[in-house]
Backbone as CSV, one residue per row, in Angstrom:
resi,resn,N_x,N_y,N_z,CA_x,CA_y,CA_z,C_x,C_y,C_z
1,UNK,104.890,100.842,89.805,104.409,100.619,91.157,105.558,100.074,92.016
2,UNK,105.663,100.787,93.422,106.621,100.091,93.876,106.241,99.459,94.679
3,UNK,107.189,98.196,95.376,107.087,97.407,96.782,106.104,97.110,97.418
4,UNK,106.603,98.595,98.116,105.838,99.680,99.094,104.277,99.806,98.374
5,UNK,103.705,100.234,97.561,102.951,100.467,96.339,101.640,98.590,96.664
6,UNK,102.627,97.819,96.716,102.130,96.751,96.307,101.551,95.598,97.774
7,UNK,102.212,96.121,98.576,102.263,95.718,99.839,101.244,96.516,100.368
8,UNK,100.766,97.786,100.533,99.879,98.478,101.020,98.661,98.202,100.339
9,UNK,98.909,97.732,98.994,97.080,97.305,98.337,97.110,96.094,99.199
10,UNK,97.881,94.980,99.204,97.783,93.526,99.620,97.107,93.810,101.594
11,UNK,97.492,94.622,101.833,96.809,95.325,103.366,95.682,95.399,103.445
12,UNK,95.248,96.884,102.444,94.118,97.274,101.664,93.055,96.235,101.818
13,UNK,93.359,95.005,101.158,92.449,94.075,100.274,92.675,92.911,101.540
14,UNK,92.376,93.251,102.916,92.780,92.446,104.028,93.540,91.391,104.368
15,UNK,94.664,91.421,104.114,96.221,90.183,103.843,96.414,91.126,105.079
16,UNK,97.144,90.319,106.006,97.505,90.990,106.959,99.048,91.073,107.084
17,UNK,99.740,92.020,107.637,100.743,92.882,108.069,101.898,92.155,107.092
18,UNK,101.796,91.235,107.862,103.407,90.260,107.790,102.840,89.846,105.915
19,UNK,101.746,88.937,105.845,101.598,88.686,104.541,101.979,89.734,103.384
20,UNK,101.239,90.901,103.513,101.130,92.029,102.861,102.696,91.892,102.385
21,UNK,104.137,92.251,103.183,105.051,92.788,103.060,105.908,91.466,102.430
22,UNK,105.771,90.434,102.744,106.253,89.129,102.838,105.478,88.864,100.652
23,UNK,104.852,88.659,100.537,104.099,88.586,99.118,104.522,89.913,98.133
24,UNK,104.493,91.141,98.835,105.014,91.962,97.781,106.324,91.698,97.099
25,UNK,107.387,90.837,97.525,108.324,90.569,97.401,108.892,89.492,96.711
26,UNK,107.692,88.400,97.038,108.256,86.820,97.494,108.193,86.046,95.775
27,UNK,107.669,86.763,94.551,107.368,86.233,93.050,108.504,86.795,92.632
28,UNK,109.671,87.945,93.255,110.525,88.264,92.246,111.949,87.670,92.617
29,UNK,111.603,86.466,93.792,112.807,85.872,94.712,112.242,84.662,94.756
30,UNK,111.032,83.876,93.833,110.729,82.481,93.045,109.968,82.083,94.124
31,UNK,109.300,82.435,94.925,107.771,82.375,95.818,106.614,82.717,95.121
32,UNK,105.976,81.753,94.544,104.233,82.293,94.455,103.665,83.217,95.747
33,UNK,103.156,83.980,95.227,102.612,85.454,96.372,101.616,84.527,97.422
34,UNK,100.732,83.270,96.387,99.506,82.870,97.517,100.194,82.040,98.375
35,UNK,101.361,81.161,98.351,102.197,80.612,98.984,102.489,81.547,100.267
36,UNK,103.019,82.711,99.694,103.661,83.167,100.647,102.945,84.252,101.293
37,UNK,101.704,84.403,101.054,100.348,84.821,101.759,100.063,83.648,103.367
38,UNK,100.261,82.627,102.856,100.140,81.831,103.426,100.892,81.945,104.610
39,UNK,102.138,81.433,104.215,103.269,81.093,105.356,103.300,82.466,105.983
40,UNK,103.241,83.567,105.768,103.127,84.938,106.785,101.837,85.194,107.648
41,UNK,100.864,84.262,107.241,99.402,85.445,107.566,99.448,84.890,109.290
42,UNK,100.087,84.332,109.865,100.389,83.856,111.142,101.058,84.725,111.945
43,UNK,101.709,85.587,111.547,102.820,86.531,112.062,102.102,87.841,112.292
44,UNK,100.752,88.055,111.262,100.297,89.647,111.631,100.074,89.878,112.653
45,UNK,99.435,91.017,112.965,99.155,91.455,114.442,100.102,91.462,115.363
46,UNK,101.179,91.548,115.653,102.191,90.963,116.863,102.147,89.406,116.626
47,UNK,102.081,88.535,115.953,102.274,87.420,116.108,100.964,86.848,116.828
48,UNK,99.868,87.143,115.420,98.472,86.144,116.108,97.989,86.922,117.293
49,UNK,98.173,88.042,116.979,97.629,89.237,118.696,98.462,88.709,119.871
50,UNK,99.785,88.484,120.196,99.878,88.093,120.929,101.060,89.040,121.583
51,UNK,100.832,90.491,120.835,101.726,91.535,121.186,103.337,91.700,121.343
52,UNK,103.979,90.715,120.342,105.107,90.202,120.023,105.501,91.690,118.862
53,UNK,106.355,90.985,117.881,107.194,91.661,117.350,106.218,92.200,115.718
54,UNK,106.290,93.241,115.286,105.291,94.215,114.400,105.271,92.876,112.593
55,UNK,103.681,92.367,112.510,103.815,91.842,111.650,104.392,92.564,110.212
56,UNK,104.572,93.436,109.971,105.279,93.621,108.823,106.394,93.549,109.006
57,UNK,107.491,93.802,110.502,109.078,93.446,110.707,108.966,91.778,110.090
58,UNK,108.126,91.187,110.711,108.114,89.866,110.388,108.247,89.116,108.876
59,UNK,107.240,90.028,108.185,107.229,89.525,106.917,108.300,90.741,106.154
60,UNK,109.186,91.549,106.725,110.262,91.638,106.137,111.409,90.803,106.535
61,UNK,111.503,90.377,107.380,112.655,89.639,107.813,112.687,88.067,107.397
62,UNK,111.225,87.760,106.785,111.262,86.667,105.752,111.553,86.938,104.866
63,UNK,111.588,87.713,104.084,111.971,88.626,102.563,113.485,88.200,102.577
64,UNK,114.564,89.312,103.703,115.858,88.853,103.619,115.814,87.533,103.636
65,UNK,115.503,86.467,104.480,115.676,84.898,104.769,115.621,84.447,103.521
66,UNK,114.487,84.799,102.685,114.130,84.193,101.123,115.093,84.280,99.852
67,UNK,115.977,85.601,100.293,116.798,85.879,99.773,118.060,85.835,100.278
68,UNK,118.388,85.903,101.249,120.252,85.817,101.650,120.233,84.482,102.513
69,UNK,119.268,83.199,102.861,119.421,82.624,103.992,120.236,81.280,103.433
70,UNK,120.546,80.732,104.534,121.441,80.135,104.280,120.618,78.561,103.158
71,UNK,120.874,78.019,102.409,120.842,76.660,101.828,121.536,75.285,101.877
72,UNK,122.911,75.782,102.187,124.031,74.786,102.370,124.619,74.582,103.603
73,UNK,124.859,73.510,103.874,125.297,73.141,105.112,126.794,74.068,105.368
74,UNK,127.228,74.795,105.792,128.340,74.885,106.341,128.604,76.089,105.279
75,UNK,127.658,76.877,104.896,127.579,78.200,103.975,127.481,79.299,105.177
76,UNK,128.381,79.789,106.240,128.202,80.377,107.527,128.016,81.857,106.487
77,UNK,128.840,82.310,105.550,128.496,83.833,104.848,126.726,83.745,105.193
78,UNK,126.099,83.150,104.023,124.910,83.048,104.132,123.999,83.825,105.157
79,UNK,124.306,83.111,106.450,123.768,83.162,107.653,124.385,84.455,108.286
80,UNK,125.345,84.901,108.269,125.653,86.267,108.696,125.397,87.363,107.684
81,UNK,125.316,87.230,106.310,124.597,88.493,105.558,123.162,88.219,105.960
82,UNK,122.501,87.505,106.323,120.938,87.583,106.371,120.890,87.992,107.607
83,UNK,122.101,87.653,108.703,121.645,88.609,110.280,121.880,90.073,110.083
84,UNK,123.100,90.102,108.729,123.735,91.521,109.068,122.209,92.539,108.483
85,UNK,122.504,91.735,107.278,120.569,92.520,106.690,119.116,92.911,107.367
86,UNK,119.344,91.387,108.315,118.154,91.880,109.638,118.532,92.619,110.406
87,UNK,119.939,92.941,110.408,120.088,93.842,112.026,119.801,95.712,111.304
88,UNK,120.079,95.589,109.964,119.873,96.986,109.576,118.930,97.038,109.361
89,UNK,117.778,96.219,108.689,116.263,96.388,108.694,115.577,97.087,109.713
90,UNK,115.903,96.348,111.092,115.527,96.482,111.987,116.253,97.804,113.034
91,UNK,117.398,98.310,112.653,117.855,99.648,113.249,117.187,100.860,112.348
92,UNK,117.209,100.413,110.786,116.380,101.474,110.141,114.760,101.425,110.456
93,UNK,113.871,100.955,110.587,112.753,100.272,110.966,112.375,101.081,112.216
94,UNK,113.660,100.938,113.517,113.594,101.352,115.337,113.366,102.678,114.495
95,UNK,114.672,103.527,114.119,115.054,104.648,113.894,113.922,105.520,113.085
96,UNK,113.234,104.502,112.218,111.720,105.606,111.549,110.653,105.391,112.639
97,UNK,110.333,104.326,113.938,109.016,104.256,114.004,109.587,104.068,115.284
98,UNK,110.506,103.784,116.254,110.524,103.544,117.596,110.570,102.482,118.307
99,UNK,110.530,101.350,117.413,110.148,99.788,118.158,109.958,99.268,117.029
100,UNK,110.456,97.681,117.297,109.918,97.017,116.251,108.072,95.638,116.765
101,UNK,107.813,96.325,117.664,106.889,95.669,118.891,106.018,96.191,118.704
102,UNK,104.737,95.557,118.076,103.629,95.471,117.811,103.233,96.786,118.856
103,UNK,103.236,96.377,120.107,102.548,96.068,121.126,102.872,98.299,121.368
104,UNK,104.314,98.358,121.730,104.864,99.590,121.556,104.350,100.177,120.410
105,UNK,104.303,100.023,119.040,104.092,100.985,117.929,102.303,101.592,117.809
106,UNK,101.791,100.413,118.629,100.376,100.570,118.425,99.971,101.328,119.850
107,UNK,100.473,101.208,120.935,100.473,101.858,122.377,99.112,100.865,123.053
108,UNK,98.845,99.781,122.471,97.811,98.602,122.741,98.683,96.898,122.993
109,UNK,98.097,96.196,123.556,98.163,95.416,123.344,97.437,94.163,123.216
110,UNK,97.402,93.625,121.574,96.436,93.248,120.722,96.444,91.676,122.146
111,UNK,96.848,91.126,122.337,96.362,90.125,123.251,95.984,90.141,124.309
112,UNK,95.366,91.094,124.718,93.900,91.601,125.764,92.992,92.119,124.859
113,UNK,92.188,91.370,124.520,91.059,91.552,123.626,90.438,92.897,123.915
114,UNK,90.340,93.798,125.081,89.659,95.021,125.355,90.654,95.534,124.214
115,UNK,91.698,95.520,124.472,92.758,96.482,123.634,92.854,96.256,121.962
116,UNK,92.381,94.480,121.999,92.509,94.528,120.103,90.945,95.186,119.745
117,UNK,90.094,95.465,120.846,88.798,96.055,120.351,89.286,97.643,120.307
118,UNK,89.567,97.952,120.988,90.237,99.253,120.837,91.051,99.869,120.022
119,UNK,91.619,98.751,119.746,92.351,99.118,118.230,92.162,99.280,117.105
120,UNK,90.586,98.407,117.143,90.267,98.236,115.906,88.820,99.177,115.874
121,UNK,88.383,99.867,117.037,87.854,100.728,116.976,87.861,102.210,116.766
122,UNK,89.173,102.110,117.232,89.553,103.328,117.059,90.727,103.618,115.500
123,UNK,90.383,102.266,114.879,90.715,102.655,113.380,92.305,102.421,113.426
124,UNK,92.906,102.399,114.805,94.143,101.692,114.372,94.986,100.900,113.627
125,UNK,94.710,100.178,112.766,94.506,99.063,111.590,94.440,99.697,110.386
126,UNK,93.731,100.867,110.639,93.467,101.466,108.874,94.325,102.708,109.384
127,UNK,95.174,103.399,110.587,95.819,104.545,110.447,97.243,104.311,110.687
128,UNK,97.463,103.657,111.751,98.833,103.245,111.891,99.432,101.991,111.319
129,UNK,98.975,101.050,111.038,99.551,100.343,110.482,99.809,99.941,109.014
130,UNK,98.932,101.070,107.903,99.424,101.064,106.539,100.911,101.799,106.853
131,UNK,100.984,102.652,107.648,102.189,103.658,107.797,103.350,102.730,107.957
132,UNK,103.246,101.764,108.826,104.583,100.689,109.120,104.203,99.375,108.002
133,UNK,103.504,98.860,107.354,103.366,98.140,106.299,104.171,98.917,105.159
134,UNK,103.393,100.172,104.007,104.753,100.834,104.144,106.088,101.167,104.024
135,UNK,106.378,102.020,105.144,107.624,101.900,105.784,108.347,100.859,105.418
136,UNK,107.697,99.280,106.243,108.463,97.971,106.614,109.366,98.026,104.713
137,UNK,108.157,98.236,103.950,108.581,97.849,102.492,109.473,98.409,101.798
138,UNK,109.710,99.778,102.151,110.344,100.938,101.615,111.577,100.487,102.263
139,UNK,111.912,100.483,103.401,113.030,100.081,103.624,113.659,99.184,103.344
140,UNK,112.975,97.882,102.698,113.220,96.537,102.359,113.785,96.829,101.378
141,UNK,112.835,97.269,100.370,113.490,97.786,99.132,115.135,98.587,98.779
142,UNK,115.350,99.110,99.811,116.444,100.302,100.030,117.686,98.795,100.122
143,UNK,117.252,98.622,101.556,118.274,97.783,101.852,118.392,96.411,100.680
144,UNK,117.506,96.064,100.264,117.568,94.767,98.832,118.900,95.440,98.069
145,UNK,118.040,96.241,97.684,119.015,96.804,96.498,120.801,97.409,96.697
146,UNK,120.832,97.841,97.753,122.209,97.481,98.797,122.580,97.189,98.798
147,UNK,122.333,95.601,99.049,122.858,94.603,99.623,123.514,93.674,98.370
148,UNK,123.141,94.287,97.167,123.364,93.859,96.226,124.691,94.294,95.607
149,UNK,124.923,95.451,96.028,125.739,96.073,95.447,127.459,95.683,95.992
């Protein structure tokens, strides 16, 4: 099973966006998954519906942090492989889906409640956003293993 694989059940089974992608990850980089269910489930939706930045960018860009961020005072590498890692996440990410903005990928915006009803009426939640949950993971994965090398 991959990532991707594991992150789309955690969706599935209603963990939202950022959690989903953020937990598929977070037990093989010494995070308990319910921990880190936790600290993401704030970020789904655009950030709490508030039509911000796509909760699964979010809970990938905790993934790199968990793994390349900085620990030590005055460890500046640290802090520039985890921007350089976010900046390709996020150009591969634009480059498959167009935006990394909730608000853009969904063509709604979840903080006018007409629009998070609309979204969620019109099944948005169960069509477009396993696709960028996903995505978010598949690419995570790509670039992890990369970045390693």
């Amino acid at each position: 099973m991959t990532k991707s694989d594991d992150a789309l059940n955690a969706f599935r089974n209603g963990f939202t966006c950022s959690a989903a992608v953020f937990s598929a990850f977070s037990e093989d980089l010494g995070l308990d998954s319910e921990i880190a269910k936790k600290i993401a489930c704030g970020f789904g939706a655009g950030i709490s519906k508030t039509g911000n930045i796509c909760g699964a960018v979010s809970g990938a860009i905790m993934v790199i942090g968990l793994k390349y961020g900085k620990t030590v005072k005055g460890d500046d590498a640290a802090t520039e492989k985890t921007r350089a890692m976010v900046r390709e996440f996020i150009h591969e990410f634009t480059t498959n889906n167009g935006s990394v903005n909730c608000t853009e990928l969904l063509g709604l915006n979840l903080a006018i409640p007409e629009e998070y009803a609309k979204a969620r009426d019109n099944r948005s939640f169960f069509t477009l956003c396993p696709a960028l949950v996903g995505d978010a993971a598949t690419i995570l994965e790509k670039i992890l293993d990369d970045g390693e090398r």
